[in-house]
N, CA, C and O atoms as a GROMACS GRO file, in nm:
protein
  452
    1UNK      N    1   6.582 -29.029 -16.828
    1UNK     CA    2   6.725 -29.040 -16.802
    1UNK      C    3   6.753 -29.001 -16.657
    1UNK      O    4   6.692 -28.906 -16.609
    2UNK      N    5   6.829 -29.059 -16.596
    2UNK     CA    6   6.888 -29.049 -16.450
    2UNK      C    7   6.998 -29.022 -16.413
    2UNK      O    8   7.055 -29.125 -16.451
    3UNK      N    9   7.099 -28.943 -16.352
    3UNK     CA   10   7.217 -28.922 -16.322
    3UNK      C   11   7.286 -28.865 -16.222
    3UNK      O   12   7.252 -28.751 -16.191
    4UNK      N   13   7.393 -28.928 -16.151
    4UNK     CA   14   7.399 -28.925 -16.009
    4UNK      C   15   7.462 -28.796 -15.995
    4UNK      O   16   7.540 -28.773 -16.088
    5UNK      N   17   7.456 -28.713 -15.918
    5UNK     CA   18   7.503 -28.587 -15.869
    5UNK      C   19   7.540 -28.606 -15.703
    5UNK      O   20   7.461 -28.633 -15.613
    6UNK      N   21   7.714 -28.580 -15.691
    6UNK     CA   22   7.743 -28.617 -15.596
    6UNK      C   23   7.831 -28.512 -15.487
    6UNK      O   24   7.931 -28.453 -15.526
    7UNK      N   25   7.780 -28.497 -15.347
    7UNK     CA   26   7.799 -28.358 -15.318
    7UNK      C   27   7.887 -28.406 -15.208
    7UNK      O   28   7.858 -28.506 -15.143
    8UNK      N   29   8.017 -28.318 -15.183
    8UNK     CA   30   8.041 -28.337 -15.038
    8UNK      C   31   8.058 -28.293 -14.971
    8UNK      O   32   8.082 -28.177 -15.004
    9UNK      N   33   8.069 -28.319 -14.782
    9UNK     CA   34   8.045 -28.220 -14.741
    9UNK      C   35   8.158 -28.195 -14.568
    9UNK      O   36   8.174 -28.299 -14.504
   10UNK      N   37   8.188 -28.136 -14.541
   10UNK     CA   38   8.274 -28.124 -14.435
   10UNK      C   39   8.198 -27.999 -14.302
   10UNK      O   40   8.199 -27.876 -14.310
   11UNK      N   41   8.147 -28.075 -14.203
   11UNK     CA   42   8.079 -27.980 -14.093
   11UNK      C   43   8.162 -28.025 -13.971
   11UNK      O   44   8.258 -28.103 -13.979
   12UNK      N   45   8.115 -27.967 -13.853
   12UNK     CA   46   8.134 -27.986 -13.718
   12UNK      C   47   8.060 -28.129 -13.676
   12UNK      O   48   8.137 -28.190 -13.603
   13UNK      N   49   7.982 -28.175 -13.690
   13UNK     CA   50   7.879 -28.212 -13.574
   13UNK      C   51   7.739 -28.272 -13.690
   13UNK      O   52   7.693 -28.208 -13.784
   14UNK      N   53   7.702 -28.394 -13.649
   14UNK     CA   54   7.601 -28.418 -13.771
   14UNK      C   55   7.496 -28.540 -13.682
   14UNK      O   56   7.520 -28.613 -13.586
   15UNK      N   57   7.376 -28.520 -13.765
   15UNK     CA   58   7.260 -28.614 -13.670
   15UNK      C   59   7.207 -28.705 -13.730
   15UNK      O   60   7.215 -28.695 -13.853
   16UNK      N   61   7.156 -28.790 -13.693
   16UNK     CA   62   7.085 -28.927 -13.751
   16UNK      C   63   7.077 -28.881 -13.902
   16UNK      O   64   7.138 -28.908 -14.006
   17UNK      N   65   6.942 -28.777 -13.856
   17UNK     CA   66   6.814 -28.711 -13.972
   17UNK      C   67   6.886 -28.589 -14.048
   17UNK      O   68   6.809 -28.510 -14.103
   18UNK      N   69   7.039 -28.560 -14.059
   18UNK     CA   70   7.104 -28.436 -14.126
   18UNK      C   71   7.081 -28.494 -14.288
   18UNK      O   72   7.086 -28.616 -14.307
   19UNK      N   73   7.056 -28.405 -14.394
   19UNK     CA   74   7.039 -28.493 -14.524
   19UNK      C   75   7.033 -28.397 -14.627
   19UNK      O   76   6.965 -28.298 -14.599
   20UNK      N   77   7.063 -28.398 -14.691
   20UNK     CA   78   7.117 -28.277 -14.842
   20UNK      C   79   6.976 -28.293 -14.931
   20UNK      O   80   6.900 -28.389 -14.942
   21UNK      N   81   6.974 -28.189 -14.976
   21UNK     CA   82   6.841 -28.161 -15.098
   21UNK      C   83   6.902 -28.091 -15.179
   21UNK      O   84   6.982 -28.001 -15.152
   22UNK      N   85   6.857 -28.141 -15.319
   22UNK     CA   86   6.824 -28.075 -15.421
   22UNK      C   87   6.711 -27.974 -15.466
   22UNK      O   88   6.613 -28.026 -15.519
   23UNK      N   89   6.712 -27.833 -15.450
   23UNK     CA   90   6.616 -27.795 -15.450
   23UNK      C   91   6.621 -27.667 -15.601
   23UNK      O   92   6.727 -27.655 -15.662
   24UNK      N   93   6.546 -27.615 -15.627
   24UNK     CA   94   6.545 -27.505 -15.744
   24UNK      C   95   6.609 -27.372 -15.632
   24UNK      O   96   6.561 -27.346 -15.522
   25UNK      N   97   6.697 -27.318 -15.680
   25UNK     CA   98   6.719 -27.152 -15.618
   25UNK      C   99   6.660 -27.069 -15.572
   25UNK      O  100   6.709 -26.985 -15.496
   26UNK      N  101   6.528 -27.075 -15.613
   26UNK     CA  102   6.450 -26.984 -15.588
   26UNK      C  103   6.345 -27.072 -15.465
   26UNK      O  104   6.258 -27.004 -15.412
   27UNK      N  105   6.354 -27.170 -15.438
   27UNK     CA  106   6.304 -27.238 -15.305
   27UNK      C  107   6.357 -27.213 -15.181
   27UNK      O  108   6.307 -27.222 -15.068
   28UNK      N  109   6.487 -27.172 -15.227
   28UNK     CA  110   6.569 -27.138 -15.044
   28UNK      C  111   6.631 -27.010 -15.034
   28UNK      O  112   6.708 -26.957 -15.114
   29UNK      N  113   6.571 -26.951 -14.887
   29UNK     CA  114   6.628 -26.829 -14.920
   29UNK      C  115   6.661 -26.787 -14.733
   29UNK      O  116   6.644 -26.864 -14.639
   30UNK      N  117   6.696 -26.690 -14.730
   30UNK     CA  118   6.742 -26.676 -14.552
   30UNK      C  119   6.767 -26.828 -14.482
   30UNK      O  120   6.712 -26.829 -14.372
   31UNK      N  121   6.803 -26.898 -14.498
   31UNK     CA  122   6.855 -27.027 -14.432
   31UNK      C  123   6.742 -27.115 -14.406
   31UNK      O  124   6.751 -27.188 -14.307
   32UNK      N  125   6.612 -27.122 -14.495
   32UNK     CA  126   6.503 -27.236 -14.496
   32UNK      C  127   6.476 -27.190 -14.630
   32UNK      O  128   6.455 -27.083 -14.687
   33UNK      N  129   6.488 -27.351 -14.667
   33UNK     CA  130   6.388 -27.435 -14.773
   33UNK      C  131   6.258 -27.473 -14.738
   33UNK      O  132   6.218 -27.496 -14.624
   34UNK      N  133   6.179 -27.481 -14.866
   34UNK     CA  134   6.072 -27.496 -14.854
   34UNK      C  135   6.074 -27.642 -14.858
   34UNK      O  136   6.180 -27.704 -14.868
   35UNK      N  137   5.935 -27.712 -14.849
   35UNK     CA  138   5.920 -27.882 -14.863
   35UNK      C  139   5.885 -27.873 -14.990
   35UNK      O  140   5.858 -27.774 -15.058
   36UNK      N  141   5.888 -28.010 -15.020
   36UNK     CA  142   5.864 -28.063 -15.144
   36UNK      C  143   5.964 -28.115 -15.265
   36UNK      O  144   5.934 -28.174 -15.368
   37UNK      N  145   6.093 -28.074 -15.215
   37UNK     CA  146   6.217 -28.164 -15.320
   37UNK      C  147   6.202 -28.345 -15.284
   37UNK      O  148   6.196 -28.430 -15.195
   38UNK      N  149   6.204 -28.322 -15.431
   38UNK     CA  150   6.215 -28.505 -15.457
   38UNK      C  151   6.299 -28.562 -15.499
   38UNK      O  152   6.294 -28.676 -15.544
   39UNK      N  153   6.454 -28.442 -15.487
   39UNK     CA  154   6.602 -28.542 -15.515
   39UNK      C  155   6.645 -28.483 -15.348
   39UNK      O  156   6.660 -28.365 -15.315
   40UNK      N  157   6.658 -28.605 -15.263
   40UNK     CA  158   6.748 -28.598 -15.151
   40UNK      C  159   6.783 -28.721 -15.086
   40UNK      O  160   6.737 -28.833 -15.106
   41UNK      N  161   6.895 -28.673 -14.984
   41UNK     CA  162   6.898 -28.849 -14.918
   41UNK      C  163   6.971 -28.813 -14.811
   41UNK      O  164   7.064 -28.732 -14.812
   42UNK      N  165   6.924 -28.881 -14.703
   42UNK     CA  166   6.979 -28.882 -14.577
   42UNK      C  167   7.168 -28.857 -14.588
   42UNK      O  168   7.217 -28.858 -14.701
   43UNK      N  169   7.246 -28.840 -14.484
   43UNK     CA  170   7.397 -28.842 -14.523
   43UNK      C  171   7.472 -28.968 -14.538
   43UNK      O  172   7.585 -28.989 -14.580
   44UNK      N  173   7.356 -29.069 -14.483
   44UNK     CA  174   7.399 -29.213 -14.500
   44UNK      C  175   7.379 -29.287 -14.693
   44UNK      O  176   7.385 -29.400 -14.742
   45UNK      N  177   7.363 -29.195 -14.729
   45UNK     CA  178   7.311 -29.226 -14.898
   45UNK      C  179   7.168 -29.328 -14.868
   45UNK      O  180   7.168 -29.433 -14.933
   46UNK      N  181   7.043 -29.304 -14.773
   46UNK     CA  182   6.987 -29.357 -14.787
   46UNK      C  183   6.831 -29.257 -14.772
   46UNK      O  184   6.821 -29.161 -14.695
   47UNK      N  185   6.764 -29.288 -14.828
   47UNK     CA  186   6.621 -29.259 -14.804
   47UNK      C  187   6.560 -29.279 -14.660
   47UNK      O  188   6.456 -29.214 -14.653
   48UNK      N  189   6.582 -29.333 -14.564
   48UNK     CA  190   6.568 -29.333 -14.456
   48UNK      C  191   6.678 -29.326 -14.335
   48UNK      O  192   6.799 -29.328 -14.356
   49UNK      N  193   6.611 -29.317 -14.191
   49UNK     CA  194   6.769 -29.207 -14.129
   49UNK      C  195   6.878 -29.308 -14.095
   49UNK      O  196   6.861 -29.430 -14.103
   50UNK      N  197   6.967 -29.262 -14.066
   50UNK     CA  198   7.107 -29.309 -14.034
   50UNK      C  199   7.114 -29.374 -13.939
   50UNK      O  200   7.146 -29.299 -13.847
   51UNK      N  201   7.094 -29.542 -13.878
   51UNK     CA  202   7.133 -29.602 -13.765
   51UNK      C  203   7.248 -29.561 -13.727
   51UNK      O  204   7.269 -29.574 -13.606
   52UNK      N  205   7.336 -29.511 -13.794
   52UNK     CA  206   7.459 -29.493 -13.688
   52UNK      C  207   7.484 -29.316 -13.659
   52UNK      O  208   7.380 -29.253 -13.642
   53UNK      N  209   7.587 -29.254 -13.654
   53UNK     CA  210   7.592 -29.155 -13.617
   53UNK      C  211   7.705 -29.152 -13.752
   53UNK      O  212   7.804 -29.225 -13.762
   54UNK      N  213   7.651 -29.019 -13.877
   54UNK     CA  214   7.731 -29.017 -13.966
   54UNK      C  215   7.842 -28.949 -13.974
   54UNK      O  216   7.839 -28.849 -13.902
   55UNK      N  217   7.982 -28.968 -14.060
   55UNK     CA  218   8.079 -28.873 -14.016
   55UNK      C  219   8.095 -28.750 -14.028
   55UNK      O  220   7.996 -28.710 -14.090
   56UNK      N  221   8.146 -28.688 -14.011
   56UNK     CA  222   8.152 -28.544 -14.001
   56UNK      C  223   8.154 -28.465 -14.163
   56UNK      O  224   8.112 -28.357 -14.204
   57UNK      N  225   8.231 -28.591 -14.234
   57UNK     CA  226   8.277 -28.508 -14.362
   57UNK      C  227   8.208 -28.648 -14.462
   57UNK      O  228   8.144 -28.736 -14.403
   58UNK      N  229   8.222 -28.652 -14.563
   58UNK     CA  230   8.199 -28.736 -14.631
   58UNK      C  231   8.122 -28.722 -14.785
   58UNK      O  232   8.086 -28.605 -14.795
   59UNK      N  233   8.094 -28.780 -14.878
   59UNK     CA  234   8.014 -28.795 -14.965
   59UNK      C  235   7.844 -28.803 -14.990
   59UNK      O  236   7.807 -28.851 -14.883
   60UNK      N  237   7.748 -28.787 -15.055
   60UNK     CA  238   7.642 -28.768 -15.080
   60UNK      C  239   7.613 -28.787 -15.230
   60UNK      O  240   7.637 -28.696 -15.309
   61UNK      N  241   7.563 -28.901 -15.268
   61UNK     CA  242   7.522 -28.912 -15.403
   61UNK      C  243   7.387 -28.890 -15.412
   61UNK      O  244   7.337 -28.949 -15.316
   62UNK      N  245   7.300 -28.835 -15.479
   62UNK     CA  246   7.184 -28.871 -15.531
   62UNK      C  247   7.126 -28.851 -15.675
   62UNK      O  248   7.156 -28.759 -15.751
   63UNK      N  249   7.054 -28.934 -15.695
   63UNK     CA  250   7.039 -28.975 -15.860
   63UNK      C  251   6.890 -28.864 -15.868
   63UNK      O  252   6.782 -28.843 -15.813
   64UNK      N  253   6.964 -28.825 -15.961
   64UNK     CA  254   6.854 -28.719 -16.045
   64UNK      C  255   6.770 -28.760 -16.185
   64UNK      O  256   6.827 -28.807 -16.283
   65UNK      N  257   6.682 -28.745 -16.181
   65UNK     CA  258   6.564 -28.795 -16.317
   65UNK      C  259   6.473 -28.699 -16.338
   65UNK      O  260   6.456 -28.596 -16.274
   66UNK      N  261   6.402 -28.751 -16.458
   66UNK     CA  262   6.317 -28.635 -16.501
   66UNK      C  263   6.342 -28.513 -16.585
   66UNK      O  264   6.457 -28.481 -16.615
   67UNK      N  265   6.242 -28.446 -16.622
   67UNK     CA  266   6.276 -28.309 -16.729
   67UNK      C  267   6.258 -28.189 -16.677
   67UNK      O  268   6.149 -28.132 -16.668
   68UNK      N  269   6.399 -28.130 -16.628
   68UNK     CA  270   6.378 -28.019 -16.536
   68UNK      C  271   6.430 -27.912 -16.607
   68UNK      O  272   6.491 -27.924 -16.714
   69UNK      N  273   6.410 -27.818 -16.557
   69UNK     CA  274   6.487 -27.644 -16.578
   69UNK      C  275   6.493 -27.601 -16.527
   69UNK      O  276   6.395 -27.580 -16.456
   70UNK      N  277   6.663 -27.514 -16.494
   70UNK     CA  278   6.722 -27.423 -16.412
   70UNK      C  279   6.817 -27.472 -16.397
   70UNK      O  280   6.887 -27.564 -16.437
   71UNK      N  281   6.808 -27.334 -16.278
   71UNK     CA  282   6.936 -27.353 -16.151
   71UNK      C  283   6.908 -27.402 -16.027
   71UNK      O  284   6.822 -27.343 -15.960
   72UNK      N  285   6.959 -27.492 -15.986
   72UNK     CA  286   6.950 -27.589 -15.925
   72UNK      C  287   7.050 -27.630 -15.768
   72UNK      O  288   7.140 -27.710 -15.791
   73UNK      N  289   7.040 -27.585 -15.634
   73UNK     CA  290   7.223 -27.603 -15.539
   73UNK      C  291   7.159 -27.714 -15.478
   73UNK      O  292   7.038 -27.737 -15.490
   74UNK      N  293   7.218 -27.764 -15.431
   74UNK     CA  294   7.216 -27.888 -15.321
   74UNK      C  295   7.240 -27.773 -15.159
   74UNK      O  296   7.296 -27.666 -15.137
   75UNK      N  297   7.174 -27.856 -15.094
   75UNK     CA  298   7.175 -27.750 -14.938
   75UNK      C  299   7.191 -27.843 -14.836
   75UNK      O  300   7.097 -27.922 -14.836
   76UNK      N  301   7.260 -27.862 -14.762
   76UNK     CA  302   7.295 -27.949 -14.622
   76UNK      C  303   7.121 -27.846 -14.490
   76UNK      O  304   7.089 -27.734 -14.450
   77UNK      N  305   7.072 -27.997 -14.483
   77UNK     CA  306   6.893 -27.963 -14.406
   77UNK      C  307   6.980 -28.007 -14.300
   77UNK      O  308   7.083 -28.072 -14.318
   78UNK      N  309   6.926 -27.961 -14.161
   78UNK     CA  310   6.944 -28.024 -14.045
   78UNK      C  311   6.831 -28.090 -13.948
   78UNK      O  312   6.736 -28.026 -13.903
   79UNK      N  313   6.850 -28.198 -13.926
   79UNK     CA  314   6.756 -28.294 -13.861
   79UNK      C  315   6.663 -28.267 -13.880
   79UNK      O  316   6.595 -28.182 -13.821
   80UNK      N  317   6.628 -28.359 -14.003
   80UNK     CA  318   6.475 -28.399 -14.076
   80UNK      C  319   6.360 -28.295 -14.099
   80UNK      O  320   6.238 -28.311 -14.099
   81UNK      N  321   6.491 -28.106 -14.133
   81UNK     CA  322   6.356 -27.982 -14.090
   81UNK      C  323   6.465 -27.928 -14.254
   81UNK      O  324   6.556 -27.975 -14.322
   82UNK      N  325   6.380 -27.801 -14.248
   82UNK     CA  326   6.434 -27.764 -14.371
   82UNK      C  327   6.524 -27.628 -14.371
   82UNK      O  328   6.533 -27.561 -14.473
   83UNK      N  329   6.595 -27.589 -14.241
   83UNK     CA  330   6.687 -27.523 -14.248
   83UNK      C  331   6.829 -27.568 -14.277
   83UNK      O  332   6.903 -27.650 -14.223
   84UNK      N  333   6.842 -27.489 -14.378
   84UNK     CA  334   7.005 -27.533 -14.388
   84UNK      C  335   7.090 -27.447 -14.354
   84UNK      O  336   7.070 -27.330 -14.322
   85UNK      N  337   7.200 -27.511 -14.360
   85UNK     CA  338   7.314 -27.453 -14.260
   85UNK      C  339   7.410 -27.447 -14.378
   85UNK      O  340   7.509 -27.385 -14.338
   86UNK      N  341   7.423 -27.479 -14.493
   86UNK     CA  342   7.530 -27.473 -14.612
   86UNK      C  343   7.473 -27.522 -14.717
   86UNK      O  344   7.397 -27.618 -14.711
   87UNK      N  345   7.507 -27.455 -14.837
   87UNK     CA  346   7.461 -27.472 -15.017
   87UNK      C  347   7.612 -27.471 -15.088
   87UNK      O  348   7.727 -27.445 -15.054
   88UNK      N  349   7.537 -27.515 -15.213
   88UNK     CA  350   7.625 -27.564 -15.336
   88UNK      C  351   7.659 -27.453 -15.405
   88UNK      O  352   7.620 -27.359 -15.336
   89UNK      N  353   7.705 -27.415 -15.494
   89UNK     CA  354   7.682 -27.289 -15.598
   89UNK      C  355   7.619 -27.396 -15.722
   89UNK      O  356   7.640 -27.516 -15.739
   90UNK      N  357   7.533 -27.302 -15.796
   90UNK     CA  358   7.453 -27.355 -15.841
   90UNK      C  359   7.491 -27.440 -15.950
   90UNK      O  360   7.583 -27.420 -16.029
   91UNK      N  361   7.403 -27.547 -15.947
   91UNK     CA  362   7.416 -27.640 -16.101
   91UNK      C  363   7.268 -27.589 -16.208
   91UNK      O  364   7.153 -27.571 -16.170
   92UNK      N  365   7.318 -27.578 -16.330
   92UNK     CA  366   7.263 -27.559 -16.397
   92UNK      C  367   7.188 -27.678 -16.461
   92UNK      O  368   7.253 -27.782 -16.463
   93UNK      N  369   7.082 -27.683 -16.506
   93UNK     CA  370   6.963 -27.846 -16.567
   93UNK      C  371   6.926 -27.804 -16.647
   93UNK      O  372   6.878 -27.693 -16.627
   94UNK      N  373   6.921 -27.853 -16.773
   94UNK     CA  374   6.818 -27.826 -16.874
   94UNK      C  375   6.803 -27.964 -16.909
   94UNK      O  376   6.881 -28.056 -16.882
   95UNK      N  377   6.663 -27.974 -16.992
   95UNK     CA  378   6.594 -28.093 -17.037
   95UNK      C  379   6.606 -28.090 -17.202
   95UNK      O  380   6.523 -28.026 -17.267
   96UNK      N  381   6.685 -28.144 -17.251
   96UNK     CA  382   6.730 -28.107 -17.420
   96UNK      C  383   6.571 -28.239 -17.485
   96UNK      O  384   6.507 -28.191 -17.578
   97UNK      N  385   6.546 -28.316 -17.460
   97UNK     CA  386   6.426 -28.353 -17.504
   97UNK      C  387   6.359 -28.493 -17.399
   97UNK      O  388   6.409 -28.494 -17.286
   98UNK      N  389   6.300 -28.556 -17.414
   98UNK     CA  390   6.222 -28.625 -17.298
   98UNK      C  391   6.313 -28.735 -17.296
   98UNK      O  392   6.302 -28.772 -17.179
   99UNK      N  393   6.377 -28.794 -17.337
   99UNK     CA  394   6.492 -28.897 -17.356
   99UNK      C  395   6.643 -28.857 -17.278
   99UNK      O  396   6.723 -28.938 -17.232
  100UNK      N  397   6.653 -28.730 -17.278
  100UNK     CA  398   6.779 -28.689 -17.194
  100UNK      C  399   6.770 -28.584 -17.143
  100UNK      O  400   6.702 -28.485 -17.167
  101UNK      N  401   6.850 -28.612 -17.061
  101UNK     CA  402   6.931 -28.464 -16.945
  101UNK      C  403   7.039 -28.442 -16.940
  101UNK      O  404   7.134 -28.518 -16.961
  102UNK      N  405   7.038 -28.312 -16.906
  102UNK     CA  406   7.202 -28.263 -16.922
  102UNK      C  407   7.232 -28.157 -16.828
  102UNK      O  408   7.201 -28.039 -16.841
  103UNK      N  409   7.289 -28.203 -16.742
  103UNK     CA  410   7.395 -28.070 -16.638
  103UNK      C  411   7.512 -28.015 -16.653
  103UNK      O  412   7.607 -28.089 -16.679
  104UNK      N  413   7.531 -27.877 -16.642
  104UNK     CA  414   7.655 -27.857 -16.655
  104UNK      C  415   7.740 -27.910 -16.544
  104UNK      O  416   7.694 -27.929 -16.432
  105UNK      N  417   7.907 -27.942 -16.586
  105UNK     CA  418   8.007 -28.043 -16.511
  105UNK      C  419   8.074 -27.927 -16.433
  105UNK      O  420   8.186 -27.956 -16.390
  106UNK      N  421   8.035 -27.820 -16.409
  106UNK     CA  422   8.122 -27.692 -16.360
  106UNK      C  423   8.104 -27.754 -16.239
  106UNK      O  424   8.198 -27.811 -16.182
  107UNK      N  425   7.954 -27.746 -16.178
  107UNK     CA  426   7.956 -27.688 -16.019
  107UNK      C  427   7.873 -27.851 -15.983
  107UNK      O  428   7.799 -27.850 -15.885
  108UNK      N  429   7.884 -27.957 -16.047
  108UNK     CA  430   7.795 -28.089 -16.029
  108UNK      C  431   7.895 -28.148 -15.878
  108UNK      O  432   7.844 -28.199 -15.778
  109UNK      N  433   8.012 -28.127 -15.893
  109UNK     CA  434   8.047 -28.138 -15.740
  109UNK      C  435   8.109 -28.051 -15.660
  109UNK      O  436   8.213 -27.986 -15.665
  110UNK      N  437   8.000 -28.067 -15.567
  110UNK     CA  438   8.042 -27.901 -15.474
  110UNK      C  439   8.094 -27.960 -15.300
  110UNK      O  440   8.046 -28.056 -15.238
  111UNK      N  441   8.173 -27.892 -15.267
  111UNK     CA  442   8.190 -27.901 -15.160
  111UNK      C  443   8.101 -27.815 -15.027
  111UNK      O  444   8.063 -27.698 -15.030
  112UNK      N  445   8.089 -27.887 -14.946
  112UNK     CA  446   7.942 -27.806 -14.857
  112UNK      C  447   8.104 -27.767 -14.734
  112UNK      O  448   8.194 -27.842 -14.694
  113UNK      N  449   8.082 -27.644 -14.716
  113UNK     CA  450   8.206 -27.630 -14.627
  113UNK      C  451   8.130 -27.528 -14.538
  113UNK      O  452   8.186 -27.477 -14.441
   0.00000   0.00000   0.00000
């Protein structure tokens, strides 16, 4: 099962390679994430970087799959490295059986401010 989780976000100043991750809580801590999240996407909603220069504020969807557990924030990375500069409050994931997923609807859209 797959389901889009959509974050948004309002900064100063943003770069080709700026791009939001989904990462577990316990991956980011003093203002770097570690590598290895496999839900993210450039700010252009794309897997690869932004030909143009993206806007300052805007939307971020990315589709989530798989059978996960936890707690879970989305984190604004800056140019294509893994410090971030702003997080989500956390979304909660559980995997109720291999056929579905389920997030809680509290914190699934967060504003990155």
């Amino acid at each position: 099962t797959i389901f889009n989780v959509s974050f948004n976000y309002n900064v100063t100043t943003t770069s080709l390679t700026d791009w939001i991750g989904v990462y577990s809580v316990a991956k980011c801590n003093n203002s770097q994430c570690s590598s290895g999240t496999i839900f993210w996407s450039y700010l252009c909603n794309t897997q690869s970087a932004c030909v143009s220069q993206p806007p300052t504020y805007g939307t971020v969807t990315i589709a989530i799959g798989g059978c996960l557990f936890g707690n879970f924030k989305g984190y604004y990375l800056l140019n294509d490295g893994y410090k971030y500069s702003l997080e989500t409050e956390a979304i909660s994931i559980s995997c109720v059986n291999t056929a579905s997923l389920v997030a809680s609807t509290t914190s699934v859209i967060s504003t990155l401010t």
